[in-house]
N, CA, C and O atoms as CSV, one atom per row, in Angstrom:
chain,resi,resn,atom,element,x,y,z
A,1,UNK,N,N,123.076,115.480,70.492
A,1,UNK,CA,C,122.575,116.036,71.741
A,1,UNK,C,C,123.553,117.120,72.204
A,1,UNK,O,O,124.727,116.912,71.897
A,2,UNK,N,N,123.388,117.806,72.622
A,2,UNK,CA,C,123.761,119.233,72.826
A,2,UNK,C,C,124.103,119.123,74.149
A,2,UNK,O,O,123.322,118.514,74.880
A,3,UNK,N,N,125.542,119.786,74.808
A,3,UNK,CA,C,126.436,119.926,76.164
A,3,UNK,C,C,125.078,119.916,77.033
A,3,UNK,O,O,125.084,119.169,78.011
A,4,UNK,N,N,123.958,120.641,76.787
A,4,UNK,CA,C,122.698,121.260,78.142
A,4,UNK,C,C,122.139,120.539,78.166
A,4,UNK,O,O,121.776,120.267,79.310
A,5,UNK,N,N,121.685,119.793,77.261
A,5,UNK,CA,C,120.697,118.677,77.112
A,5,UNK,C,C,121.354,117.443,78.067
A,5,UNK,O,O,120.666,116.936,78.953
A,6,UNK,N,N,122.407,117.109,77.874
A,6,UNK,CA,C,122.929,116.261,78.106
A,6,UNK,C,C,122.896,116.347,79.716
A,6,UNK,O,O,122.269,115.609,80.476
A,7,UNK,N,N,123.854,117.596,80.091
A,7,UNK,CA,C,123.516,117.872,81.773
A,7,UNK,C,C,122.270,117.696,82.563
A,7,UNK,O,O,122.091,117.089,83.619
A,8,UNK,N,N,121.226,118.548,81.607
A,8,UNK,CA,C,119.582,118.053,82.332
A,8,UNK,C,C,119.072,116.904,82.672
A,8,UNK,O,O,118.256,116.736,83.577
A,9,UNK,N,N,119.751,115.666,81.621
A,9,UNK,CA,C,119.243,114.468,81.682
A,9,UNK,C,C,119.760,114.120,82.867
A,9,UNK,O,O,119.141,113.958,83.918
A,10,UNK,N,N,121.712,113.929,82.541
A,10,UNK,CA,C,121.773,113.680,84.024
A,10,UNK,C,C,121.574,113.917,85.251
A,10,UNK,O,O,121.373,112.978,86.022
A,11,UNK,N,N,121.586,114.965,85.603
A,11,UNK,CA,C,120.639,115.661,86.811
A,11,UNK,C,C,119.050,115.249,86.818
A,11,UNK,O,O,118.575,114.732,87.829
A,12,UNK,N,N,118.449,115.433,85.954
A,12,UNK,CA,C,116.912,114.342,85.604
A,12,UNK,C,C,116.980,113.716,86.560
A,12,UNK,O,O,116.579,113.975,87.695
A,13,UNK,N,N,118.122,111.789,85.686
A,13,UNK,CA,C,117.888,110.648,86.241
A,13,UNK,C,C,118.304,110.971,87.565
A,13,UNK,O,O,117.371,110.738,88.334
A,14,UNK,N,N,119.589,111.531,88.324
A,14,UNK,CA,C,120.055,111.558,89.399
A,14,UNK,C,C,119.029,111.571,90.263
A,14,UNK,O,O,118.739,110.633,91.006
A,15,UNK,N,N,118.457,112.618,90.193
A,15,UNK,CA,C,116.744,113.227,91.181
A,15,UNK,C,C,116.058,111.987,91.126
A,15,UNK,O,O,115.859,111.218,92.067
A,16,UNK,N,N,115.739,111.868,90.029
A,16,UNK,CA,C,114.652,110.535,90.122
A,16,UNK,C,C,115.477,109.197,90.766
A,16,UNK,O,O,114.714,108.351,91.233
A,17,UNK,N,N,116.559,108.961,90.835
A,17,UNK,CA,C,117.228,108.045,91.167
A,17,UNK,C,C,116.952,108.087,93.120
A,17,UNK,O,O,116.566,107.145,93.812
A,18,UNK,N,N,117.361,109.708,93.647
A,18,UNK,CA,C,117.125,109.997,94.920
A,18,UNK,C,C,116.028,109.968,95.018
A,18,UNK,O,O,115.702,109.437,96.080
A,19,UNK,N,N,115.265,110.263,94.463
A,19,UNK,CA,C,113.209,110.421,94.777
A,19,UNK,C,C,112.935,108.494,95.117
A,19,UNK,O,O,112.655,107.929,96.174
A,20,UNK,N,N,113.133,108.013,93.929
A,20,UNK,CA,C,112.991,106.466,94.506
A,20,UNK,C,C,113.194,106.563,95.869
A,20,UNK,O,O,112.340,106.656,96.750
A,21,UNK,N,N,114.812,106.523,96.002
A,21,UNK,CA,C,115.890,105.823,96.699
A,21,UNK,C,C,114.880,106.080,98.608
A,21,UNK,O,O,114.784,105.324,99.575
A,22,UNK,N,N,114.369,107.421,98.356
A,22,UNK,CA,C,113.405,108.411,99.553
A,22,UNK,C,C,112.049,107.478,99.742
A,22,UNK,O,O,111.771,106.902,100.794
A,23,UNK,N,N,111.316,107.437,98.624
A,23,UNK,CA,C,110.438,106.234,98.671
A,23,UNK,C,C,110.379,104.985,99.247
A,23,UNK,O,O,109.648,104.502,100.112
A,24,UNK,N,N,111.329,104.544,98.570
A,24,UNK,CA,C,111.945,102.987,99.227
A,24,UNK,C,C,112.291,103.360,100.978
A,24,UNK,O,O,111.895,102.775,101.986
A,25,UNK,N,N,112.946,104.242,100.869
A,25,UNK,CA,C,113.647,104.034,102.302
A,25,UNK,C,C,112.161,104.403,103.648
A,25,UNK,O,O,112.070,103.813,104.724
A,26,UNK,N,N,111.319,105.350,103.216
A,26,UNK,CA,C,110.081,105.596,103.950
A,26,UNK,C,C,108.980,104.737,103.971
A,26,UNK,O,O,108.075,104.859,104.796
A,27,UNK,N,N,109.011,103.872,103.104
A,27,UNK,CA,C,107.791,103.073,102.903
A,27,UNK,C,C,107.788,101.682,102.793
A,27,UNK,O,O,106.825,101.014,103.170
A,28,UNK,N,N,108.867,101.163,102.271
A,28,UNK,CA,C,109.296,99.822,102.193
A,28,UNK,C,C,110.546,99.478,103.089
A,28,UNK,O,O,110.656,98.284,103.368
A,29,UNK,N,N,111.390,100.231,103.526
A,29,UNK,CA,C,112.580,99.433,104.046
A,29,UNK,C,C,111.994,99.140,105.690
A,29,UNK,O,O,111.557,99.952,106.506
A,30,UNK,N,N,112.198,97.486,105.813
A,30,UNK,CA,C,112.122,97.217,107.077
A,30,UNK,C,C,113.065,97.799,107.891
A,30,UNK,O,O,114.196,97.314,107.888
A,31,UNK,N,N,112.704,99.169,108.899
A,31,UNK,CA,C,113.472,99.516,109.941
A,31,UNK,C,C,113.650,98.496,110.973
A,31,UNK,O,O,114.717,98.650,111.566
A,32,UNK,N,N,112.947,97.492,111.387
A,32,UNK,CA,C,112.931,96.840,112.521
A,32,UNK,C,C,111.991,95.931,112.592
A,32,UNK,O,O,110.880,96.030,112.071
A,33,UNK,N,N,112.663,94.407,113.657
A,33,UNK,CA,C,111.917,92.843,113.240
A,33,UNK,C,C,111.624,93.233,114.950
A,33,UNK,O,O,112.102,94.214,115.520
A,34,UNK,N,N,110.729,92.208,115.571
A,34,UNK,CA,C,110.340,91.587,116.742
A,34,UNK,C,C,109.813,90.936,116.848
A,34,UNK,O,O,109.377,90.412,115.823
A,35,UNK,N,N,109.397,90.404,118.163
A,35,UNK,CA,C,108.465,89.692,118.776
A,35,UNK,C,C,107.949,90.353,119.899
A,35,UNK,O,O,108.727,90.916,120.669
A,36,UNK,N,N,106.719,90.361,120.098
A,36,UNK,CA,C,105.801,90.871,120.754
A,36,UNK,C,C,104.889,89.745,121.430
A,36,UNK,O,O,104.469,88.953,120.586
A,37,UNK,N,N,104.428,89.438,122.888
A,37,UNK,CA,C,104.143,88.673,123.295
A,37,UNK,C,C,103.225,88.881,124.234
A,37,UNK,O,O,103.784,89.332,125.233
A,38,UNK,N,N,101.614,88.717,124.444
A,38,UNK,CA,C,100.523,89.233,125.211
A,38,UNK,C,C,99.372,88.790,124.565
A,38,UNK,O,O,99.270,88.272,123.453
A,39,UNK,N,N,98.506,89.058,125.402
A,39,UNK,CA,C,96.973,88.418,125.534
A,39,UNK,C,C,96.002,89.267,124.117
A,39,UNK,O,O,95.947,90.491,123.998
A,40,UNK,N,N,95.500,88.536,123.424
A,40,UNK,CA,C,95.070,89.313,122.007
A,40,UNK,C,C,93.492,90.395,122.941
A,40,UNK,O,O,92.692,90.227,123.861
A,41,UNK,N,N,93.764,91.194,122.163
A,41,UNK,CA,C,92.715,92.022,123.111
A,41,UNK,C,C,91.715,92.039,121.472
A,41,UNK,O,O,90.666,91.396,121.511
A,42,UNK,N,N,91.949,92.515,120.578
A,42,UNK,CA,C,90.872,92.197,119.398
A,42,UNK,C,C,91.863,92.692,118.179
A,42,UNK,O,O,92.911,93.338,118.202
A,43,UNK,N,N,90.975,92.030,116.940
A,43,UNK,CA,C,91.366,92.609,115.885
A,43,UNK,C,C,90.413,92.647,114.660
A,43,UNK,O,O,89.927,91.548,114.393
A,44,UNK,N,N,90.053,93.650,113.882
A,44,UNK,CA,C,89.031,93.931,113.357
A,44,UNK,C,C,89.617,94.147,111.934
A,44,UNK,O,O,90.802,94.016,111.629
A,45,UNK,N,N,88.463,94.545,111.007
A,45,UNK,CA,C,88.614,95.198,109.643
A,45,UNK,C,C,88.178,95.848,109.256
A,45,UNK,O,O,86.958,95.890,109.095
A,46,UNK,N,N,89.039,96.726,108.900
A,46,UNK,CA,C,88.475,98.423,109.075
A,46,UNK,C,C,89.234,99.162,107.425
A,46,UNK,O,O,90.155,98.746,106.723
A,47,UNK,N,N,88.288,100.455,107.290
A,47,UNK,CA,C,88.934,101.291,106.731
A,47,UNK,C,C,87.847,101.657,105.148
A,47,UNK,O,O,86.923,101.035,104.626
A,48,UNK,N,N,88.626,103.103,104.774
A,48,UNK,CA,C,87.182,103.564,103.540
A,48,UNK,C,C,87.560,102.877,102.378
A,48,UNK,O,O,86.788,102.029,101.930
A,49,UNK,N,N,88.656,103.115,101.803
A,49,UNK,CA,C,88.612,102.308,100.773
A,49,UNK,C,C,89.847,101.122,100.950
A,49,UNK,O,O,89.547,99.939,100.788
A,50,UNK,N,N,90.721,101.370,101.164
A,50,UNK,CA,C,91.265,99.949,101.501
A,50,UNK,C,C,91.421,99.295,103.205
A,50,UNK,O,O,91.972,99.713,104.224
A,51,UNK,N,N,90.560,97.978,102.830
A,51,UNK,CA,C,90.040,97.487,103.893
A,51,UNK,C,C,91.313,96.489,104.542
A,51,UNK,O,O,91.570,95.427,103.975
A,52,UNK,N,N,92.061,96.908,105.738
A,52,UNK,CA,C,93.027,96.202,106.445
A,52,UNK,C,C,92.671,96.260,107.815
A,52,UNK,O,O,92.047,97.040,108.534
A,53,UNK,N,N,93.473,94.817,107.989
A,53,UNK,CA,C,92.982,93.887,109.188
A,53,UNK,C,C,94.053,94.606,110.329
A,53,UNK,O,O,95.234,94.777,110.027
A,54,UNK,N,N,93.558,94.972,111.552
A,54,UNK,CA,C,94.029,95.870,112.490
A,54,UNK,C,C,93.654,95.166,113.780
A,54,UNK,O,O,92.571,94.592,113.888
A,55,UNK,N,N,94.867,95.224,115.107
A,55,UNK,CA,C,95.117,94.150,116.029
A,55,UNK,C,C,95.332,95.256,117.452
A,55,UNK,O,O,95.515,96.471,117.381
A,56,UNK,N,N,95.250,94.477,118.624
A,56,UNK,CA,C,95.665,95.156,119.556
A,56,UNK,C,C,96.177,94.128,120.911
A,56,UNK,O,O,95.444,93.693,121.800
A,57,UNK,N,N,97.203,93.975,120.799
A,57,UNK,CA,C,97.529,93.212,121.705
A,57,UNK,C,C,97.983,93.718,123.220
A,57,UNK,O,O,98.898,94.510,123.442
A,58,UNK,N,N,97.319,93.218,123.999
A,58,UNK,CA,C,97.661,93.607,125.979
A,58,UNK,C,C,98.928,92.667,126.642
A,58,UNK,O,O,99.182,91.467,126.753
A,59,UNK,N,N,99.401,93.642,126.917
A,59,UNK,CA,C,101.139,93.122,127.465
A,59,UNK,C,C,100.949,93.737,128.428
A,59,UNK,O,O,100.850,94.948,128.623
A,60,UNK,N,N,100.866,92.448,129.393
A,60,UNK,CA,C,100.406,93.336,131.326
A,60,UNK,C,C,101.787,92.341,131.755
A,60,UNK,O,O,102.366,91.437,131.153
A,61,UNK,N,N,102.076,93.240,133.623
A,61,UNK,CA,C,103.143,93.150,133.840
A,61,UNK,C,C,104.250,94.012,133.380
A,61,UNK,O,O,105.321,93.405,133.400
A,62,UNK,N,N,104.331,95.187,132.986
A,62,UNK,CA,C,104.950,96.041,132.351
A,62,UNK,C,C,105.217,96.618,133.803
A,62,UNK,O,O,104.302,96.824,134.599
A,63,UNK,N,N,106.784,96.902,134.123
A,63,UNK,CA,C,106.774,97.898,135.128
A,63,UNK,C,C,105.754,98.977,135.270
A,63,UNK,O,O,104.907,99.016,134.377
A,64,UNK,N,N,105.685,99.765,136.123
A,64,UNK,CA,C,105.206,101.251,136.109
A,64,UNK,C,C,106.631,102.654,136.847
A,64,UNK,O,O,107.345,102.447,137.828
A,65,UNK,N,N,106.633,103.407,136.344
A,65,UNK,CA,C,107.078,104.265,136.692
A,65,UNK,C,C,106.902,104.716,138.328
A,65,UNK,O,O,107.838,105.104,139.027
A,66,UNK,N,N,105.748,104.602,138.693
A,66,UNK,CA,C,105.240,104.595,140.201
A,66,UNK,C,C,105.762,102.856,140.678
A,66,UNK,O,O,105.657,101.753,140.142
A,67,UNK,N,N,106.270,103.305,141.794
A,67,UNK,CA,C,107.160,101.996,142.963
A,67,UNK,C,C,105.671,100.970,142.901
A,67,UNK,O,O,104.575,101.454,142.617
A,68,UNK,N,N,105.796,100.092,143.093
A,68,UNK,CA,C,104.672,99.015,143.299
A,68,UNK,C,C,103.350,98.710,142.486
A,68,UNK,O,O,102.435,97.895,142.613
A,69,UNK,N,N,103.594,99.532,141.765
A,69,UNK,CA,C,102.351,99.364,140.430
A,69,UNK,C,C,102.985,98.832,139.342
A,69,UNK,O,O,104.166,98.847,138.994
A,70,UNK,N,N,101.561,98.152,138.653
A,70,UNK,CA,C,101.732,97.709,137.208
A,70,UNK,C,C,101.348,98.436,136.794
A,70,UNK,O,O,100.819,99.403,137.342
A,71,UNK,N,N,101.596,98.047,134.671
A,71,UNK,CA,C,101.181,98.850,134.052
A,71,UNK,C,C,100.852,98.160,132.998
A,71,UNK,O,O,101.617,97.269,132.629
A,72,UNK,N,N,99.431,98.466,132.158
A,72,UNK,CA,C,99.320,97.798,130.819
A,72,UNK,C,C,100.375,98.220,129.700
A,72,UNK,O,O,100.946,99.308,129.771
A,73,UNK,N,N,100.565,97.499,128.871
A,73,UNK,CA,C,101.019,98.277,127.927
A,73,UNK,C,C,100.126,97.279,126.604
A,73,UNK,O,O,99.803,96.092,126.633
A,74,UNK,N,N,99.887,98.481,125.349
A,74,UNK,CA,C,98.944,98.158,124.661
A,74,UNK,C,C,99.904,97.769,123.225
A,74,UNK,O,O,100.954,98.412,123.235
A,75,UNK,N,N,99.753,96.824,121.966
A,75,UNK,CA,C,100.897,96.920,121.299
A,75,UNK,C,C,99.730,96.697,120.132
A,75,UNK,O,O,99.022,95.690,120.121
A,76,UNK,N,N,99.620,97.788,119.132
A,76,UNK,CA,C,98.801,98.655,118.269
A,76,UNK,C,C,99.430,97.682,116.906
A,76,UNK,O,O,100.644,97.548,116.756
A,77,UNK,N,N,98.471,97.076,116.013
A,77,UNK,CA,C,99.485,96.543,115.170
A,77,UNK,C,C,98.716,96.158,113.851
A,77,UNK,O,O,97.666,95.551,114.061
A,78,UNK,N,N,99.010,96.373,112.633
A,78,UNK,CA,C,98.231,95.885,111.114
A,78,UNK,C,C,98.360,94.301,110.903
A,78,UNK,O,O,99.472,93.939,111.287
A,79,UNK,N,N,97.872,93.633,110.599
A,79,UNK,CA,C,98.264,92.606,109.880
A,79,UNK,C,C,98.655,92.206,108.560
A,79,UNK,O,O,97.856,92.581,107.702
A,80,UNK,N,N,99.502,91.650,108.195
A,80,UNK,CA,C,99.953,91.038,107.224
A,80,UNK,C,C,99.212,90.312,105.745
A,80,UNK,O,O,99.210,90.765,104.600
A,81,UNK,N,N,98.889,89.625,106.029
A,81,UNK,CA,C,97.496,88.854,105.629
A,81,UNK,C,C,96.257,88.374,106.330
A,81,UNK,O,O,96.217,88.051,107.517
A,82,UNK,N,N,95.214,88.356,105.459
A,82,UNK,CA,C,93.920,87.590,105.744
A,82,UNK,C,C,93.934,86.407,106.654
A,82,UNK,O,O,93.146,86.300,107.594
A,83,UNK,N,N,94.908,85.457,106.337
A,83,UNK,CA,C,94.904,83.787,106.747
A,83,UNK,C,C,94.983,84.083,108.054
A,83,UNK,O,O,94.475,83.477,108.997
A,84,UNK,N,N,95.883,85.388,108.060
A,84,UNK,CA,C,96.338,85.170,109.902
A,84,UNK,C,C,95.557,85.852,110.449
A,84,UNK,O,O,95.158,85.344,111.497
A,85,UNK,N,N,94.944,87.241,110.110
A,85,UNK,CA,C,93.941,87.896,110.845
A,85,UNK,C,C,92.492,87.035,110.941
A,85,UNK,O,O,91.606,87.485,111.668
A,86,UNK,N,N,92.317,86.027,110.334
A,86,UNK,CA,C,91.132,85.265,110.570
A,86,UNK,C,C,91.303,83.947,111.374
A,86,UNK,O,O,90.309,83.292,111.688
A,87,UNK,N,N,92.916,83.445,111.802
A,87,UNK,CA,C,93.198,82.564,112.616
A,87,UNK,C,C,93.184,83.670,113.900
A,87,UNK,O,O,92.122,83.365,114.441
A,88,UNK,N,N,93.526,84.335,114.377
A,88,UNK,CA,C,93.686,85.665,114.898
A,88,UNK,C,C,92.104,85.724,115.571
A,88,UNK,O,O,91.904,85.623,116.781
A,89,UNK,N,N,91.072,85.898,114.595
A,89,UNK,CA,C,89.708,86.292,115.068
A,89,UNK,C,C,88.653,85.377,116.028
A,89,UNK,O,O,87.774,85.615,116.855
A,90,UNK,N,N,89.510,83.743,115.185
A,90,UNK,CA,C,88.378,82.856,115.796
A,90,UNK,C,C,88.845,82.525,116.979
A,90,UNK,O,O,88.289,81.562,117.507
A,91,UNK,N,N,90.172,83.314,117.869
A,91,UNK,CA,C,90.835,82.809,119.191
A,91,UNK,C,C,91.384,84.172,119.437
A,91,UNK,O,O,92.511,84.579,119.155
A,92,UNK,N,N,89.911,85.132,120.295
A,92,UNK,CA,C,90.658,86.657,120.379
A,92,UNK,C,C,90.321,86.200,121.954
A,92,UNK,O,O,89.462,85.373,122.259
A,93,UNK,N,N,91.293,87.008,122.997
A,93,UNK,CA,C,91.250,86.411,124.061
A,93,UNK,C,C,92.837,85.240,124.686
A,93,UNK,O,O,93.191,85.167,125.862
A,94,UNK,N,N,93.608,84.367,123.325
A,94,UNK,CA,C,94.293,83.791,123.759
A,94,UNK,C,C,95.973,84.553,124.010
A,94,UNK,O,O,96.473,85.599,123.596
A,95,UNK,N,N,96.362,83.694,124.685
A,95,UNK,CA,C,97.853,84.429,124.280
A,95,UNK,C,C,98.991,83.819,123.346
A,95,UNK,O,O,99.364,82.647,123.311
A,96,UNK,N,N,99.481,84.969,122.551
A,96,UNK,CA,C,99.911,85.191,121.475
A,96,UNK,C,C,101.417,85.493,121.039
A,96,UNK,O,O,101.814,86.658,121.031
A,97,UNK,N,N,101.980,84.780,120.796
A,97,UNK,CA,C,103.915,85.498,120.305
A,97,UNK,C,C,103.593,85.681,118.946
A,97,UNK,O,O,103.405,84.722,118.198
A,98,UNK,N,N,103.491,87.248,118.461
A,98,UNK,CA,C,103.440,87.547,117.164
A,98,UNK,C,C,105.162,88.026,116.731
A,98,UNK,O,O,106.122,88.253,117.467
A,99,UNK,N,N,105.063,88.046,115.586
A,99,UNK,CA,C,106.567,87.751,114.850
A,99,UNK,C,C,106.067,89.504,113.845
A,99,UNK,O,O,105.381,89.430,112.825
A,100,UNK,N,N,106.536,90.800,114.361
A,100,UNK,CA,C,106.358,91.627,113.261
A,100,UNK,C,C,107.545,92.091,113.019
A,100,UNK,O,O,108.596,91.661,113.494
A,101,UNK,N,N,107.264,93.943,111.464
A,101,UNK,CA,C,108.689,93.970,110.789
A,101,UNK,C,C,107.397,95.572,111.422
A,101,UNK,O,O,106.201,95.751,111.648
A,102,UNK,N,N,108.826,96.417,111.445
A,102,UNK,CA,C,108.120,98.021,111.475
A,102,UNK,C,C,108.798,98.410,110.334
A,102,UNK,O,O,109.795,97.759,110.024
A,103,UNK,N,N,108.452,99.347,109.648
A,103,UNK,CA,C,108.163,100.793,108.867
A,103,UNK,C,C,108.217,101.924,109.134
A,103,UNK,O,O,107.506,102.266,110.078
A,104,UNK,N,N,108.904,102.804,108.576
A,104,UNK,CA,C,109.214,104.164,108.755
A,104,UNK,C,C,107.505,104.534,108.726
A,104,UNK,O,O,106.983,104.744,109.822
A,105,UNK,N,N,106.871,104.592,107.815
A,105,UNK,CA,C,105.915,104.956,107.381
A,105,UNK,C,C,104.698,104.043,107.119
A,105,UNK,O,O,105.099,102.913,106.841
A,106,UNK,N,N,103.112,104.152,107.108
A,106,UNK,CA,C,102.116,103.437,106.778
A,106,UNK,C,C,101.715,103.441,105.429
A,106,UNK,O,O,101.218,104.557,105.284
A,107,UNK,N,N,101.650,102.898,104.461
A,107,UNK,CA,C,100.557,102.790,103.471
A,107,UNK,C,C,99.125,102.806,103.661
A,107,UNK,O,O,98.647,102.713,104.792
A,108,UNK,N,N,98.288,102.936,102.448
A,108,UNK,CA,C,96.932,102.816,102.881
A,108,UNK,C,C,96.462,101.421,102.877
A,108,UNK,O,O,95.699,100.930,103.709
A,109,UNK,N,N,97.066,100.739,101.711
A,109,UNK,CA,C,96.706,98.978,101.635
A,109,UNK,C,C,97.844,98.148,102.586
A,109,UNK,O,O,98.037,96.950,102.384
A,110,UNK,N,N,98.383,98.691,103.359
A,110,UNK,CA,C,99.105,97.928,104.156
A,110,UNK,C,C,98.766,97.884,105.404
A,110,UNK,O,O,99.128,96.979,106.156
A,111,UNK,N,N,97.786,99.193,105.865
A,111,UNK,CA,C,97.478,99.509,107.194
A,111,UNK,C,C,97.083,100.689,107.999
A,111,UNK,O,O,96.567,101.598,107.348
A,112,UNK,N,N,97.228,100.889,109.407
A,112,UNK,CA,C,97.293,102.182,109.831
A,112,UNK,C,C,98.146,102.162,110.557
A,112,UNK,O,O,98.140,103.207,111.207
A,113,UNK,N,N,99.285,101.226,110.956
A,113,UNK,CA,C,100.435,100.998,112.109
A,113,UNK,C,C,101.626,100.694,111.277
A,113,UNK,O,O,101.686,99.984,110.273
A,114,UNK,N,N,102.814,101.538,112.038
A,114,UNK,CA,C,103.608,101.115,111.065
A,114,UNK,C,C,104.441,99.626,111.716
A,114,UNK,O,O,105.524,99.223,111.291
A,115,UNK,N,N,103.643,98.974,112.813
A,115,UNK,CA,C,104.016,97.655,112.816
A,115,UNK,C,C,102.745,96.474,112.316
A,115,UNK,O,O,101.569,96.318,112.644
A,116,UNK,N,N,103.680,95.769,111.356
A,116,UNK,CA,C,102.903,94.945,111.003
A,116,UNK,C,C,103.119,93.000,111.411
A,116,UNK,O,O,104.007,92.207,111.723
A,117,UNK,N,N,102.101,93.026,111.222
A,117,UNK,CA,C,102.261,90.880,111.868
A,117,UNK,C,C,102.467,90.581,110.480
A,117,UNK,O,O,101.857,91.013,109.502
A,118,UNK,N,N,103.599,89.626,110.561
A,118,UNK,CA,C,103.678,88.902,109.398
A,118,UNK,C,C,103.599,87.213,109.873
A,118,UNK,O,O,103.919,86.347,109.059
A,119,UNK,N,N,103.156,86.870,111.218
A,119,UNK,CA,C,103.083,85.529,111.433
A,119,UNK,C,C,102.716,85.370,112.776
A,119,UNK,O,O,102.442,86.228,113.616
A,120,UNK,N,N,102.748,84.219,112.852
A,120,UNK,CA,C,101.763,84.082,114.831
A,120,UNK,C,C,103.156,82.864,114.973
A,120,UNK,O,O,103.233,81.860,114.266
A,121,UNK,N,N,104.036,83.199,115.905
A,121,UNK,CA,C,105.210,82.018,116.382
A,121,UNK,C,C,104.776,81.512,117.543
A,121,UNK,O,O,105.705,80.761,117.840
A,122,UNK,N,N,103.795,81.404,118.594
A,122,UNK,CA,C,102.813,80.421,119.137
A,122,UNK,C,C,100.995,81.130,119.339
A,122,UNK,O,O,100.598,82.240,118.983
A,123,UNK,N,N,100.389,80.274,119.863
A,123,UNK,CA,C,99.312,81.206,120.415
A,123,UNK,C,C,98.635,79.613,121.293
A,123,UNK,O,O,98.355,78.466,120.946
A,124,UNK,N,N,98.613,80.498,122.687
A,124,UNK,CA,C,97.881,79.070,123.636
A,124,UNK,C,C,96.709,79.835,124.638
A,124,UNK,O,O,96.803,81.007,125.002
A,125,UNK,N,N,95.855,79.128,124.912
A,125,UNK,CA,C,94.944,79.581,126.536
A,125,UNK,C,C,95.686,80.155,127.437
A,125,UNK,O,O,96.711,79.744,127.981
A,126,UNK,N,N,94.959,81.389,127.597
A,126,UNK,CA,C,95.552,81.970,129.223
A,126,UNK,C,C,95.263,81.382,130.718
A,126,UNK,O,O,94.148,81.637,131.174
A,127,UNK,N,N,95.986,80.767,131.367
A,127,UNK,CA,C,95.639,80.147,132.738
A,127,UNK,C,C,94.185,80.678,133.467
A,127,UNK,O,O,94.044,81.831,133.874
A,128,UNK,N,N,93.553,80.044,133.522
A,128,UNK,CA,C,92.712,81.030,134.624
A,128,UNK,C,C,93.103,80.958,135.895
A,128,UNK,O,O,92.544,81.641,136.752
C-alpha cells in the first residue's frame, strides 16, 4: 500500500468515525430524563408510513406571566410502546405521572416529539 493510499484510508475511517459519532449524538443520545405530571388530554395513532402513538398531556396551574391568572400548559409527547399507548387510551381523561427521555432530534418510527414516554409511574381519577 502506497504512503497516499494509506493517508486516504485514514482520513476515510476518521470521517466516518465523526459522521457516526454526529448520528448517535442527534438521534439516539438521551439529552434529558423527566417526569411530567397532568390530566391526559388524548393520545392517538397517527402518521403515513410509520404509524406512532402520539400524546398530549394538560398541566393546569402553571403560573401566568399576567399577576392573578393561570395558565395551561400543554406537554406534546410520542410514546414508547404499544402496551402503554393502549393502557393510555382506555383511561384518557385520568391523571397521569409519565416517566420520559428527550432527544436532540425525531425519527420517523420513533415519533413526531422529541419527548418520548417510556412508562406511566402512576395514573389515578381526577377529583371532581
Amino acid at each position: 500500500m502506497t504512503k497516499g493510499k494509506k493517508v486516504i484510508s485514514i482520513i476515510s475511517v476518521v470521517l466516518i468515525l465523526i459522521l457516526v459519532g454526529l448520528c448517535y449524538y442527534r438521534y439516539f443520545f438521551v439529552f434529558g430524563e423527566g417526569v411530567k405530571a397532568g390530566e391526559l388530554n388524548y393520545v392517538v395513532k397517527k402518521g403515513y408510513i410509520f404509524k406512532t402513538y402520539e400524546g398530549k398531556l394538560i398541566q393546569s396551574g402553571i403560573k401566568s406571566r399576567q399577576t392573578g391568572t393561570l395558565q395551561n400548559n400543554e406537554f406534546e409527547f410520542s410514546i414508547a410502546n404499544k402496551d402503554i399507548a393502549d393502557k393510555m387510551m382506555a383511561n384518557s381523561g385520568k391523571f397521569y405521572e409519565l416517566h420520559y427521555k428527550e432527544y436532540k432530534n425525531t425519527l420517523p418510527w420513533r415519533g413526531f416529539s422529541v419527548y418520548v414516554v417510556d412508562s406511566i409511574l402512576t395514573s389515578k381519577d381526577i377529583p371532581q
